[in-house]
C-alpha positions in Angstrom: 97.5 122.7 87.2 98.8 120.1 84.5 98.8 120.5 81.0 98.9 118.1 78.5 101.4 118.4 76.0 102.3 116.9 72.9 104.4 117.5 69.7 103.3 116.2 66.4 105.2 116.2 62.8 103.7 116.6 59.8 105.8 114.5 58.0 104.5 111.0 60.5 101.9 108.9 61.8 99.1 110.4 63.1 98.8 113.5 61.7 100.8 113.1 58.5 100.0 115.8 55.8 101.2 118.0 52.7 101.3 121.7 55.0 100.9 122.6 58.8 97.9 124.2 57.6 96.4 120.5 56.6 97.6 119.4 59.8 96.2 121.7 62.2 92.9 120.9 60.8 93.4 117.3 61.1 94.4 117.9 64.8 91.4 120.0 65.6 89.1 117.0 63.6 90.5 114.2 65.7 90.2 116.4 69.1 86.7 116.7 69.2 86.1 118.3 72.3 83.9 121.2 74.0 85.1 124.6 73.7 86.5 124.6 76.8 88.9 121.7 76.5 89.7 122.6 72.7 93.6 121.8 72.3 95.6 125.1 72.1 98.1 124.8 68.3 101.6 126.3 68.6 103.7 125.7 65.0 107.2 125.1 66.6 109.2 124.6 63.4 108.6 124.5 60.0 107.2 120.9 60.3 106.0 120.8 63.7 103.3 121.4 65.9 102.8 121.3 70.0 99.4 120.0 71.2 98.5 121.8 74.4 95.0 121.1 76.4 94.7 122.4 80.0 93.4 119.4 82.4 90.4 121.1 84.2 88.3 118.5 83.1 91.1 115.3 83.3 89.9 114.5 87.1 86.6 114.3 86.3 86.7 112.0 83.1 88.9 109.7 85.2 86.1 109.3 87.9 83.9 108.5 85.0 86.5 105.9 83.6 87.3 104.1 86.6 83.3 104.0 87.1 83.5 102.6 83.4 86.2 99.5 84.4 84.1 98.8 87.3 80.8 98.2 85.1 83.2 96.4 83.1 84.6 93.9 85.3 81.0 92.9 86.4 79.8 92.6 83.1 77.9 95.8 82.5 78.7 96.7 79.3 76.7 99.0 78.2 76.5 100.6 81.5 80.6 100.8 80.3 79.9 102.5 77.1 77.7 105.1 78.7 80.5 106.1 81.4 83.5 105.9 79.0 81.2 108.4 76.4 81.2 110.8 79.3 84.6 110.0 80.4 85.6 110.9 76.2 83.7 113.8 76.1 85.2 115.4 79.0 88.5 114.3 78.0 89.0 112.8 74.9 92.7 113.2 74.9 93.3 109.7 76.9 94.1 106.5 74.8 93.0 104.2 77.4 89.6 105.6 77.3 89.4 104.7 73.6 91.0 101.4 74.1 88.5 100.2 76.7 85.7 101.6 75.0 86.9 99.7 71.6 86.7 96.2 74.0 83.4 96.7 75.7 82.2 97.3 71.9 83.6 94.2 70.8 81.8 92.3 73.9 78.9 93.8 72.1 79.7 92.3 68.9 80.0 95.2 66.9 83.5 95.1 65.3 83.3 97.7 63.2 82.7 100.8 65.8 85.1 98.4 68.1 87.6 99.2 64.9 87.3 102.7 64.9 87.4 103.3 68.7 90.5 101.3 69.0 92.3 103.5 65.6 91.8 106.1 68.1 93.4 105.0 70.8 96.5 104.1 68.2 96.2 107.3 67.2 96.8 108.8 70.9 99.5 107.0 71.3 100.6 104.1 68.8 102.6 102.2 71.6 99.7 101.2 73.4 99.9 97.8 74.6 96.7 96.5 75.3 95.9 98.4 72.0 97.7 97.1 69.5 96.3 93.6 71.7 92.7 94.9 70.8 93.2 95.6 67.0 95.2 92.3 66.3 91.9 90.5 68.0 89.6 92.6 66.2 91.2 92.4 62.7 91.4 88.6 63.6 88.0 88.3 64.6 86.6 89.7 61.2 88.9 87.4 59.3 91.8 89.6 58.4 94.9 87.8 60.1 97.4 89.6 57.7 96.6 92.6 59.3 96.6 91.1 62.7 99.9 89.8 62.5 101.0 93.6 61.8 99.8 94.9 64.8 101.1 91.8 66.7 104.4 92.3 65.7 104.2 95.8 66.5 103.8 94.4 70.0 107.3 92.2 70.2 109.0 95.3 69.0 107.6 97.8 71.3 107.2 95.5 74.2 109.5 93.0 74.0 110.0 92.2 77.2 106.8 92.4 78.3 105.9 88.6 79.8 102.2 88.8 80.1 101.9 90.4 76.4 103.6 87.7 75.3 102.3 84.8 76.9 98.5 86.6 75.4 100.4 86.8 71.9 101.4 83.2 72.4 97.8 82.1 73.0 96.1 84.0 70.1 98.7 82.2 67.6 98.0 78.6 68.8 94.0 79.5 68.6 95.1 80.7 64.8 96.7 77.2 64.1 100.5 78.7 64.7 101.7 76.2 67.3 105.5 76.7 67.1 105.5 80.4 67.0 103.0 80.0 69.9 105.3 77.9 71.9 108.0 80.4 70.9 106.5 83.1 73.1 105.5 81.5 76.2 109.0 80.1 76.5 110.4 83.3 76.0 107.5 84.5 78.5 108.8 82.2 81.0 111.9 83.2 80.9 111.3 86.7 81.3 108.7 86.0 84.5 109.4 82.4 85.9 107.4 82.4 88.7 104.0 83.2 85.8 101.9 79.5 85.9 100.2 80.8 83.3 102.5 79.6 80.1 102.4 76.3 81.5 98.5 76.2 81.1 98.8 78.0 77.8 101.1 75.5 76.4 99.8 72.4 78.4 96.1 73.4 77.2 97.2 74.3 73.3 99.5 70.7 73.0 96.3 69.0 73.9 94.1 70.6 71.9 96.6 70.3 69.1 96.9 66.0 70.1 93.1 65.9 69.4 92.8 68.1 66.3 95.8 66.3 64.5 96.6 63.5 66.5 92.8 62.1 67.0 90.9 63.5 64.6 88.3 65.0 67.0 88.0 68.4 66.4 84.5 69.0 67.7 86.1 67.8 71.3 89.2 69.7 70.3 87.2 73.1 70.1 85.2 72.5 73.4 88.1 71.8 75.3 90.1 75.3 73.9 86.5 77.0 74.7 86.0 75.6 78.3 89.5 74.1 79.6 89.1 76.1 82.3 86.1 75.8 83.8 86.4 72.1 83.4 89.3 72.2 85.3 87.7 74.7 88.8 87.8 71.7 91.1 91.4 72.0 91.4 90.5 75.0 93.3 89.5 72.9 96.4 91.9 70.3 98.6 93.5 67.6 96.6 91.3 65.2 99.1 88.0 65.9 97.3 89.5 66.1 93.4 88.1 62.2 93.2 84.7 63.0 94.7 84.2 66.3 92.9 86.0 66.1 89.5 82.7 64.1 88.2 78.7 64.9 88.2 77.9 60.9 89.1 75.8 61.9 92.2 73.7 64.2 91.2 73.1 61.6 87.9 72.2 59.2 90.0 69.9 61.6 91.8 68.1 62.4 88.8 67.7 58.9 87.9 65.8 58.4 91.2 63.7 61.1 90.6 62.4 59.8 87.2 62.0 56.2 88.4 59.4 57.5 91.2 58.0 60.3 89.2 57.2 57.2 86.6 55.6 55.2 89.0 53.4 57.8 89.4 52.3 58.6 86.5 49.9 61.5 86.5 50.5 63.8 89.5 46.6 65.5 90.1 48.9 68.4 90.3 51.8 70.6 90.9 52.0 70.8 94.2 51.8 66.6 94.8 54.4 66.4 92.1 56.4 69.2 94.1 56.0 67.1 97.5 57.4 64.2 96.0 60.5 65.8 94.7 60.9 67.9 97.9 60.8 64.8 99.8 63.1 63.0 98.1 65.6 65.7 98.1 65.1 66.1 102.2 66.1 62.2 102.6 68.7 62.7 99.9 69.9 66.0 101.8 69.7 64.1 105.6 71.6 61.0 104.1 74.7 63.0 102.9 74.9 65.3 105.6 75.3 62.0 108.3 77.6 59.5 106.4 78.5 61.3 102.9 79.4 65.0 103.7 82.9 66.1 102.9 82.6 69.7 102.2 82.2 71.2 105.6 82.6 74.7 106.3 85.4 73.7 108.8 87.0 72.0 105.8 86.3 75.2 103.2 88.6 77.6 105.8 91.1 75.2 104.9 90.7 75.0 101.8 93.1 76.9 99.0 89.6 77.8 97.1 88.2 79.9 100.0 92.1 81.4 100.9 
């Protein structure tokens, strides 16, 4: 059986204080745990203390956690928060269980308890990537980007060669306005990980909204493209063939258009169900029509396609 096992000094970060006395109560504070799991103290020097907590209880929090990314990834955020609660109250000793639980809380929009979950995953362990990631977005998020840039600097001197943490920290300093220092990192981000596309997009996406904002003097366009870039962008997901038919919505305009015109002509449908005939059968003739002479998106044509790979 494993044990966790940490040493802690009174005279730093997290448990700073004035005696070991002060300190094991801070300790025993911040690991709020059932009896069972309650950390066992051992004063190893003058100034120091070991944190040991025996892991009966570690498997089962880290079913509850992974239950916890899974509700995430789909979405499920609350049904997050409810797994990762059971997950910290079996085993609150895990800073990735604070860290996540701190994000689904800020999906929520409730940056304050997002704050304090995320402290303690800093206070777990203060090198924590994703983290210190979490607090810069949070701090930034309620306005406070003097903060922010502490904990993101804290990030390029832990994890300085980290390529996807810098190509994020690139992206959150061109959304602040900082377009150089953006630039900066996904260069650097490149040249840690060269075969990463995603730079490219980052700077390719902030230099153009950047051209807009200064350049134009759109910055209502500016903001929607840095807010949907990338779904605007899905249909180069398919073959290059279709890009010309599928990069624009004209078709289905002009089926709308059709629909009004014979709606109009109409009038007053004596009700729902005529209306609902003369829709459905214009769709059917518009349906037939494509599938003969206009169809391009086949399903022998999808199994080729890099979209469906």
């Amino acid at each position: 059986m494993q044990n966790f096992e940490r040493i802690f000094d009174m005279h730093q970060p997290p448990f700073k204080a004035d005696s070991l006395d002060a300190m094991e109560y801070s300790i025993l504070g911040f690991f709020k745990a059932e009896d069972s799991s309650r950390p066992q103290l051992e004063r190893i020097s003058d100034h120091e203390i070991k944190v040991s907590i025996d892991e009966r209880k570690a498997q089962k929090a880290q079913k509850q956690f992974d239950k916890a990314v899974e509700h995430s990834n789909a979405h499920k955020f609350n049904s997050a928060k409810f797994a990762l609660r059971e997950a910290i109250g079996l085993w609150p000793y895990n800073s990735e269980y604070h860290r996540l639980l701190a994000q689904v809380t800020m999906e929520g929009g409730d940056l304050e308890k997002a704050q304090d979950s995320c402290l303690d995953a800093l206070l777990l362990d203060d090198k924590n990537l994703w983290a210190l990631l979490l607090m810069g977005n949070i701090l930034s998020a309620k306005g406070n980007t003097e903060a922010a840039d502490g904990y993101f600097s804290k990030i390029l001197q832990y994890h300085p060669d980290n390529a996807l943490a810098l190509n994020n920290l690139g992206g959150i300093y061109c959304k602040q306005g900082k377009y150089a220092k953006g630039k900066e990192l996904f260069e650097k981000s490149l040249s840690i990980d060269p075969e990463n596309l995603n730079p490219y997009y980052g700077m390719a996406l902030r230099g153009a909204v950047q051209y807009w904002s200064e350049t134009k003097k759109h910055q209502s366009f500016a903001d929607w493209l840095e807010s949907n870039a990338e779904e605007s962008m899905t249909y180069f997901d398919f073959n290059e063939g279709w890009w010309r038919r599928i990069r624009t919505s004209n078709c289905v305009e002009r089926l709308n258009k059709e629909i009004k015109k014979r709606t109009k002509v109409v009038g007053v449908f004596p009700n729902p169900e005529s209306c609902e005939r003369l829709i459905g059968s214009l769709l059917m003739e518009q349906h037939e029509e494509w599938m003969e002479e206009k169809a391009y998106l086949t399903e022998k044509e999808m199994e080729k396609s890099a979209f469906c790979a």
